[in-house]
C-alpha positions in Angstrom: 5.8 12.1 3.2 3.6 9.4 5.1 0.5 7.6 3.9 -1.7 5.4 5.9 -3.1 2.3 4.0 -6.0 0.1 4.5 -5.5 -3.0 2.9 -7.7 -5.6 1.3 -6.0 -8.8 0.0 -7.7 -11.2 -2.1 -10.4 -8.7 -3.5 -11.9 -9.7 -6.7 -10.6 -6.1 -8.0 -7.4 -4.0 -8.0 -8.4 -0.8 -6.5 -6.3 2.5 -4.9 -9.1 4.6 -3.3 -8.1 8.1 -1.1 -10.3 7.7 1.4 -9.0 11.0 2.9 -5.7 13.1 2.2 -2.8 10.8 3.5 -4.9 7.9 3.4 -5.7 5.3 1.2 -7.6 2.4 1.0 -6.1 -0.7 -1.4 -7.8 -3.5 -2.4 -5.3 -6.1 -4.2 -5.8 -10.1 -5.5 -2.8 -10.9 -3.7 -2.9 -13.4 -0.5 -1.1 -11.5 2.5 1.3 -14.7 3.1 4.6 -14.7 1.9 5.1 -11.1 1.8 3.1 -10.8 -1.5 0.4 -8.2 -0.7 2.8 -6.1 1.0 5.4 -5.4 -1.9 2.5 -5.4 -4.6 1.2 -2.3 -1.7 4.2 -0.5 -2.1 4.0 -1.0 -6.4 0.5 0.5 -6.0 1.7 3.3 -3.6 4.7 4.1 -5.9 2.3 4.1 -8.8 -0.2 6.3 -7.4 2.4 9.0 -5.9 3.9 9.2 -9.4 7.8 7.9 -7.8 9.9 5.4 -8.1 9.1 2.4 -6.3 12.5 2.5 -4.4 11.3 5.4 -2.8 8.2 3.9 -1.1 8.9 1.4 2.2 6.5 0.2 4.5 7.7 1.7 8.4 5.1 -0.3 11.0 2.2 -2.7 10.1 4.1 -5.4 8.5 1.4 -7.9 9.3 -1.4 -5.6 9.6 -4.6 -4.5 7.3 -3.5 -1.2 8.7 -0.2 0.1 7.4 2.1 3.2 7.7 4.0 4.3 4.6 6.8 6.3 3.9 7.4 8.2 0.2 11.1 9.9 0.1 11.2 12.5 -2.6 
C-alpha cells in the first residue's frame, strides 16, 4: 500500500491528519536535518496504519515536505 504525506517539521503540535484517502498530512516537532523528521514520519505512519514500523519506508521525497510512503503488509 502507498501513502502520500505532507510534512510539517517544527510544529508546535504532533498531529496525523487524512487529508484524503492515501493521504496524510503530519505535523511533527522535529527539525528536518539529520534525518530526524523523516524516521519520526515513518513512527507516525506505522502508528496510524496499526503495523509494525519495519514495515513502513519512505520510496522518493527524502528531502521533500512532499513524501511517498510505502506500508508492506
Amino acid at each position: 500500500m502507498y501513502i502520500k504525506v505532507i510534512a510539517h517539521p517544527l510544529a508546535k503540535k504532533q498531529l496525523v491528519s487524512e487529508r484524503k484517502p492515501g493521504t496524510l498530512e503530519i505535523w511533527l516537532r522535529e527539525p528536518a536535518e539529520r534525518n530526524l523528521a523523516n524516521k519520526k514520519i515513518v513512527e507516525l505512519v506505522a502508528e496510524f496504519a496499526h503495523v509494525n514500523i519495519g514495515k513502513v519506508r519512505i520510496i522518493s521525497g527524502h528531502t521533500s515536505p512532499r513524501k511517498m510512503l510505502s506500508i508492506n503488509e
